[in-house]
C-alpha positions in Angstrom: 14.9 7.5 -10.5 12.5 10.0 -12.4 9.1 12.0 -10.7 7.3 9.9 -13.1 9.1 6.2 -12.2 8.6 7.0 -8.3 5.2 7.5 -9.0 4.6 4.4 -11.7 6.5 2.3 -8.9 4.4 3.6 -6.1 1.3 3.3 -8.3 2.1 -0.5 -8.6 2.7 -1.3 -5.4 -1.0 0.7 -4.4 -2.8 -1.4 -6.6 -1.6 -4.8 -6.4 -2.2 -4.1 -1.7 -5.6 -3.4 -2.7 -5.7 -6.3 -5.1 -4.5 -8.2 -2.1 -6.9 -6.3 0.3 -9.6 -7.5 -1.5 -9.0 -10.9 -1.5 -7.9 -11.3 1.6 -10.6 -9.5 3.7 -13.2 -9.4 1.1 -13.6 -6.0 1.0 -14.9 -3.4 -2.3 -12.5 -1.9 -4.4 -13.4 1.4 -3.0 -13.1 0.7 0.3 -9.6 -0.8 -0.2 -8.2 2.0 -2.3 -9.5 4.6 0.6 -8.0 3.0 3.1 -4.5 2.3 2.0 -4.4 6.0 0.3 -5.0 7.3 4.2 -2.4 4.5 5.8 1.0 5.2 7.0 2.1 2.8 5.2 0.7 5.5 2.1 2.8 8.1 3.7 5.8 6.3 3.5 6.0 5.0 0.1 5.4 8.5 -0.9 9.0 9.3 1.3 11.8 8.6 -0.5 13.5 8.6 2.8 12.6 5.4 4.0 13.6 2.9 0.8 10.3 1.1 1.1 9.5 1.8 -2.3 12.6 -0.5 -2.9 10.9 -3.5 -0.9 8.4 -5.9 -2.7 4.6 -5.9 -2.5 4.3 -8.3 -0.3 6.4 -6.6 2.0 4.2 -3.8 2.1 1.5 -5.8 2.4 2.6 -7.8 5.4 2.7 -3.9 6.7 -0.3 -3.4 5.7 -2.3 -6.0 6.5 -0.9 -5.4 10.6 -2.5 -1.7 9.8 -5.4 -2.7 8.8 -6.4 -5.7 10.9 -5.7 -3.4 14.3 -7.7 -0.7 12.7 -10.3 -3.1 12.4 -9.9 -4.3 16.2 
């Protein structure tokens, strides 16, 4: 996989947690965006190491979502 694909891929699966984000905890756009862009979850999509990139969305999300819910407390 190309620079460019990792990134598209990773781009994807960004937007449609946020999409998700938002619905789901009726949240803005912005404040969605922010926080998944300073999640772990973030850190490792960007790590080719850990083959998340090759899990679904709603994968991720289900990741997510724990992150965010217990940041919320």
């Amino acid at each position: 996989m190309t620079t460019a694909q990792s990134e598209s891929l990773v781009s994807r699966i960004v937007e449609k947690n946020v999409q998700m984000l938002v619905e789901e905890f009726s949240i803005d756009l912005e404040t969605a965006f922010d926080f998944v862009y300073k999640s772990k979850i973030f850190e490792s999509l960007n790590s080719p190491e850990t083959g998340l990139r090759a899990r679904s969305a709603a994968y991720i999300y289900e990741i997510l979502r724990d992150e965010y819910t217990a940041q919320q407390g």
